[in-house]
C-alpha positions as CSV (number, residue, x, y, z in Angstrom):
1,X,183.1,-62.0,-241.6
2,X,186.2,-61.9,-243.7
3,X,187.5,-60.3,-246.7
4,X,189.8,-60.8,-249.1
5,X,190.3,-58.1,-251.8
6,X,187.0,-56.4,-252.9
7,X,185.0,-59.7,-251.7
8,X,183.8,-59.6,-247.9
9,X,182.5,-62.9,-247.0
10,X,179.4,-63.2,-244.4
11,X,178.7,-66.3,-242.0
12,X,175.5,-66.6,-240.1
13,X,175.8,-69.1,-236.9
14,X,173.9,-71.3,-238.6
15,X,176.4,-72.2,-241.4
16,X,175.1,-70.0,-244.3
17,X,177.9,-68.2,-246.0
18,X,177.3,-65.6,-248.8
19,X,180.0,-63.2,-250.4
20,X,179.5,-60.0,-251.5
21,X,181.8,-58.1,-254.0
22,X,182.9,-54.7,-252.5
23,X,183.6,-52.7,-255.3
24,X,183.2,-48.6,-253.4
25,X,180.5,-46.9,-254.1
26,X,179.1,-49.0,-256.8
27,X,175.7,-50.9,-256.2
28,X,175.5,-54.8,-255.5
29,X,174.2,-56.0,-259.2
30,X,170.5,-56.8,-258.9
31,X,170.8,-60.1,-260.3
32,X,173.5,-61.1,-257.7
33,X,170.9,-59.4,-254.9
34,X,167.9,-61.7,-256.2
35,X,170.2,-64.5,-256.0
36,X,171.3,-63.5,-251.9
37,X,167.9,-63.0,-251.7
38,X,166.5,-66.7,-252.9
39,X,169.1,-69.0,-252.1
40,X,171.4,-67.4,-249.3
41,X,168.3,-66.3,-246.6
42,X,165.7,-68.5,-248.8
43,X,163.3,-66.5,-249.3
44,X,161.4,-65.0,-252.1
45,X,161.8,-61.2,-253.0
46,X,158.0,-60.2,-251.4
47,X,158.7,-61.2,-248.1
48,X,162.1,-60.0,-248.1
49,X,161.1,-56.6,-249.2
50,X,158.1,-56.1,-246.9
51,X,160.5,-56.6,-243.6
């Protein structure tokens, strides 16, 4: 993990990287979650919600 401003950046051991803006106490944008969510830990929002 690093960060750099408001961005923290996340690297699983597997080389998957993903940054997230860090903006307070403001929620992460739902379209930027959906996209985390399909592309970053490939998977679809069902199975991602039922773990």
């Amino acid at each position: 993990m690093r960060q750099k401003g408001s961005h923290i950046r996340f690297v699983h051991q597997d080389g998957r990287k993903t940054t997230i803006p860090d903006h307070g106490s403001k929620n992460v944008p739902r379209g930027l979650l959906s996209k985390i969510i399909r592309y970053d830990l490939d998977m679809n929002n069902d199975d991602f919600w039922s773990r």
